[in-house]
N, C-alpha and C positions, 0 to 999 in steps of 0.2 A: 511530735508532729501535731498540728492544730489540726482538732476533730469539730467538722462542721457540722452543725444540726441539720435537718432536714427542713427546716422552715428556712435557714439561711441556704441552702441550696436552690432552694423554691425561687429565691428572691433572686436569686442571681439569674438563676434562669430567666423572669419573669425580665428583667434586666435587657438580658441577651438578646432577649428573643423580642424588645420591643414592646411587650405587655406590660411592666410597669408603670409607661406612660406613653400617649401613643408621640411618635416622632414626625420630625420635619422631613425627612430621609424622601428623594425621591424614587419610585417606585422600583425605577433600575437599580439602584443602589440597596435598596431594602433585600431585592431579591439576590441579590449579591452578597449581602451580608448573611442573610438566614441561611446561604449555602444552595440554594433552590427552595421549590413549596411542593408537596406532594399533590400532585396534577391526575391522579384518575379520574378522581371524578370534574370534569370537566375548570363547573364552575365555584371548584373549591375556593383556589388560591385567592379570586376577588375578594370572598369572606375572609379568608386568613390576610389580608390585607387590608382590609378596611379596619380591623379591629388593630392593627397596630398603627396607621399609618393617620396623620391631620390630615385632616378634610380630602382622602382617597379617593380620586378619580376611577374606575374605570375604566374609561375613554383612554385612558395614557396608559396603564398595561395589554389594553388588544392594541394598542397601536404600535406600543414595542416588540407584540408577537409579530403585526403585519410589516413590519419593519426590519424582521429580522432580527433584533436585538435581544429578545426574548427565543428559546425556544421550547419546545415539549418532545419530551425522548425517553428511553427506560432508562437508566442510570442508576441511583443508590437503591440498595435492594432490592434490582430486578424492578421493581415500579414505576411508573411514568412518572417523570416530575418534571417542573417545570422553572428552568435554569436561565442563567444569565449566555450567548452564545460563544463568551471566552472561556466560559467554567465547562460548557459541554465539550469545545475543542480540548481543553486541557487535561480533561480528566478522561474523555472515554476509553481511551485507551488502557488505563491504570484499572480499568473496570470490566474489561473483554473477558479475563478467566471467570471471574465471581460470573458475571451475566450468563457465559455459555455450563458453566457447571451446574445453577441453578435449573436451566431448562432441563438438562440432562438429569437432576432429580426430577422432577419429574415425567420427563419421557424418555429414560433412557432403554427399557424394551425396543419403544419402537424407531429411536435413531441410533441403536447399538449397528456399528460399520461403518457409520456416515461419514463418507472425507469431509470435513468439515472445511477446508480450506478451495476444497473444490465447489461446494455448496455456495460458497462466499462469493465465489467469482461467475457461478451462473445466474445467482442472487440479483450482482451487478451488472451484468451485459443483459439482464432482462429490464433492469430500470435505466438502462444507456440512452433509451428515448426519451427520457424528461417525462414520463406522463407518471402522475405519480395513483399507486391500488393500493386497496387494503390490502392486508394479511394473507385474507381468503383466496383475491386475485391472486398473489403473488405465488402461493403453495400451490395453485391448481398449475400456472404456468411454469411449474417445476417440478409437476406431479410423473408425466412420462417420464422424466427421467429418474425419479427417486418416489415411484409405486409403491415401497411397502411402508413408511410413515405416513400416518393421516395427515389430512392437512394443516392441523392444528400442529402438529409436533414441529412439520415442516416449517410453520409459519413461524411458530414459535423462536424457534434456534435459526432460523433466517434474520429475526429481528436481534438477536445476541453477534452472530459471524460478520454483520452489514449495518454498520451506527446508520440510525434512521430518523427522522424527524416526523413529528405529524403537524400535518399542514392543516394551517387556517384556512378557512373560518372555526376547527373544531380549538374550540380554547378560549373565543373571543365573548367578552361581556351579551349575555344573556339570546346564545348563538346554541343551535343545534345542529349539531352535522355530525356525521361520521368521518373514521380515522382514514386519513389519505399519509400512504409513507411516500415519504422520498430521501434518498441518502443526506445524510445529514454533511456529505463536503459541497456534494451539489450545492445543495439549498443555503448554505453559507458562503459556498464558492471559495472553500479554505479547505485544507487535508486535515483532520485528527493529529493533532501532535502525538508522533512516534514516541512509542515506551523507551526509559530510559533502558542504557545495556551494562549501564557499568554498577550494579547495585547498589546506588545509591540513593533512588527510590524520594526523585524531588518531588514529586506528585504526592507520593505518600504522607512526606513532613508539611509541603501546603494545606493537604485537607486536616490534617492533625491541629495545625494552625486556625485556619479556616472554621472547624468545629468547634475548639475550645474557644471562640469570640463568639462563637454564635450557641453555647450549650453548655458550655465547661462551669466551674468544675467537674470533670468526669473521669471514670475509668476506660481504661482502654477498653473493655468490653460494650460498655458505653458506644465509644466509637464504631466499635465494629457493627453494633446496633442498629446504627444511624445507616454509615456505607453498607454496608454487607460487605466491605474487603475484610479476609480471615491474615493477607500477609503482611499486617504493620509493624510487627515488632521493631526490626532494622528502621524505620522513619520513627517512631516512641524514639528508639535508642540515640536517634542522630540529633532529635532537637531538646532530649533532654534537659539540659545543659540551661537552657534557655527558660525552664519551667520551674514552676515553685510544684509543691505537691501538699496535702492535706488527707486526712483522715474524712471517712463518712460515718456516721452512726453504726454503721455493719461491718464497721472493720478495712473494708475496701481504702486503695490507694486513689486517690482523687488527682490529675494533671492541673493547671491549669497555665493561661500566660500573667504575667507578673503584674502587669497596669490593667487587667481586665475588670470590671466592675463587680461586687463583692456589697451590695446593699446591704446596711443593716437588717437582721431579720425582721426588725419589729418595723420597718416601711409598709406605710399600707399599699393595698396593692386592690384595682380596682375590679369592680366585674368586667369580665369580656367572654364575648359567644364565642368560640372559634371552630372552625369547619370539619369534616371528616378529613379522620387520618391525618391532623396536625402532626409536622415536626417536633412541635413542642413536647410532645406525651410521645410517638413513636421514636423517638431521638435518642432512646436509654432505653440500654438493657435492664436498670434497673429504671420505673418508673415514679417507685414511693414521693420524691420531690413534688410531683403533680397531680398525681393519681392514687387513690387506696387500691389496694392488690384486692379487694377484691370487687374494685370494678374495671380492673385493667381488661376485660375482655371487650370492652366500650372501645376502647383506642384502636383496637382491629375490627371492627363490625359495623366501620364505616357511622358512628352517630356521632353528630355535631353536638361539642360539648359548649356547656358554660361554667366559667371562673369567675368561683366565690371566695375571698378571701386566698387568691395563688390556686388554688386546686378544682379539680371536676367536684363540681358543687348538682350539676345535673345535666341533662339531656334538650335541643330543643330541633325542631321542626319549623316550615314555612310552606304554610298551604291554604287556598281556603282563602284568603286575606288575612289572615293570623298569623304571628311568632307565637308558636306554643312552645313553655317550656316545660320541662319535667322532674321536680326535685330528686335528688336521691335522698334526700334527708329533708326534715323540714326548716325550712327557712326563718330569720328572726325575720322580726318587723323589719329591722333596719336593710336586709338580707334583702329581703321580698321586693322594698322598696326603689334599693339601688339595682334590683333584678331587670324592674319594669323598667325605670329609668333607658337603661343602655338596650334592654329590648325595643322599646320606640324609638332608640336613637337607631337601629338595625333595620326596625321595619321601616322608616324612611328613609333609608337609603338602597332598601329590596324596592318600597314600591317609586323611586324614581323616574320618571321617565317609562313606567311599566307601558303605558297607553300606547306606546309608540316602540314596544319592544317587540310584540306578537310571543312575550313568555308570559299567561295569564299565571303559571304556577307561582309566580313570586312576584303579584300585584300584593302586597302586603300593608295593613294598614294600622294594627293594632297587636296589643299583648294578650296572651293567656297562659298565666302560670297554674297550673294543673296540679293535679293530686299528685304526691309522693310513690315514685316509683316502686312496685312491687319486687319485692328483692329475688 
């Protein structure tokens, strides 16, 4: 079996994911393609799209959120991401155990009893009025009836039992607002496509599909990584067939699909900033392809990285009027150079239109690469 290096993984990803070069892909499509963008922090996804995407509007992805075509919900690993609104109908469903189990690690003291089915359905005749609350509203007006979880547990496992959307303006280009839910069939004015019954598990082999186009070569764990679903085996097993496989430097069994792109290692590969808690680094259980292990605690602690030659080359910030970056190592000349380059390609397009934004935090105008991160 052909054992891939890890620099040819790198590239394939970089490939997949759009970073090798940026593309003509319209917004809706890109985010279709990548499978969703990890959406907590708000105004991630614009950054993670502008670095893959020619001349990225933002004006056309808040427009597809205020459109509806776009939306923002919890989905792969419990985390809010921000999907296409035929991938959020098609899959949440395939996602309800993973979602309510995870709440239940963590609160399951204080929602040990909870009919959960019954919770679901008070959940819903409280948002029957169309007016859509946060979290907080929602667990207090749920509170009389279910006194001994806090509100957060409440709130928590309401948002897992009740597919919810958060409403714009929170999501929209350089918009602050807080989370407003409302049912996510409402707000599409479509049901959740019902779970398969016959264990055939079609949802499973799409995202299997789905994933390896947008991240593959990978191991199943890999996958599991990305979703947080633990029951794929049966969807591996049923599209098998259809998949070549390969070696990783560790041994591991690698999926992929047959025509997927597979760059030479030795393709250069340009700098690009990319946002907190990118797909691209969170997307694999194993990270080495992107990341050195011992900075992988960077890709969960929420810092915006930059790619130097495929991998986290360093850290950077937007404040002040400055892109400050942050080496983890030190940079060549050539390094340095192409650093600043795409960092002022960054800062003009943060400070766009800032004047007329009312977000001074990311009036940006200039570069600062900074001393060598302390390890």
């Amino acid at each position: 079996m052909t054992v891939l290096s890890t620099r040819a993984l790198n590239r394939a990803t970089l490939a997949r994911q759009l970073l090798l070069e940026r593309s003509d892909t319209p917004a809706l499509d890109a985010v279709a393609h990548l499978g969703g963008l990890q959406a907590q922090e708000p105004q991630e996804p614009f950054f993670g799209l502008w670095s893959r995407l020619r001349g990225f509007d933002p004006a056309e992805l808040s427009d597809h959120l205020v459109q509806r075509r776009v939306v923002r919900t919890h989905l792969m690993r419990r985390t809010v991401h921000l999907v296409t609104a035929d991938d959020a109908l098609a899959w949440r469903a395939r996602h309800d155990a993973m979602l309510r189990q995870r709440v239940f690690g963590v609160y399951r003291s204080e929602l040990d009893g909870t009919d959960l089915e019954e919770l679901a359905a008070a959940g819903r005749a409280v948002l029957a009025d169309g007016e859509p609350r946060s979290m907080t509203q929602l667990a207090r007006e749920l509170a009389e009836r279910w006194p001994g979880p806090g509100a957060r547990a409440l709130g928590e496992m309401l948002m897992a039992v009740v597919p919810m959307v958060q409403l714009p303006p929170r999501g929209l280009w350089r918009t602050k607002a807080g989370v407003r839910n409302v049912p996510l069939a409402s707000w599409l004015e479509r049901e959740v496509d019902p779970p398969s019954t016959d264990g055939s598990d079609p949802v499973g082999q799409a995202l299997l599909r789905r994933y390896l186009a947008a991240f593959g070569p990978a191991a199943s764990a890999d996958l599991r990584a990305w979703c947080g679903l633990a029951g794929l085996p049966a969807a591996v097993a049923a599209v098998r067939e259809e998949l070549i496989t390969f070696r990783d430097e560790r041994g591991r069994e690698l999926l992929d699909l047959p025509d997927a792109p597979r760059p030479d290692p030795d393709t250069p590969a340009p700098v690009r900033f990319l946002p907190a808690f990118d797909n691209a680094i969170l997307g694999y259980h194993d990270r080495t392809r992107i990341i050195d292990d011992a900075h992988r605690g960077l890709s969960v602690a929420g810092a915006r990285v930059v790619l130097v030659d495929g991998r986290v080359a360093a850290t950077w910030t937007a404040e002040a009027g400055t892109v400050t970056v942050t080496p983890l190592a030190r940079f060549s000349r050539a390094e340095r150079t192409a650093v600043t380059e795409e960092g002022e390609a960054l800062a003009s397009f943060l400070s766009a239109d800032s004047s007329d934004s009312g977000d001074s935090g990311d009036d940006v105008h200039g570069v600062r690469i900074g001393e060598v991160a302390s390890p």
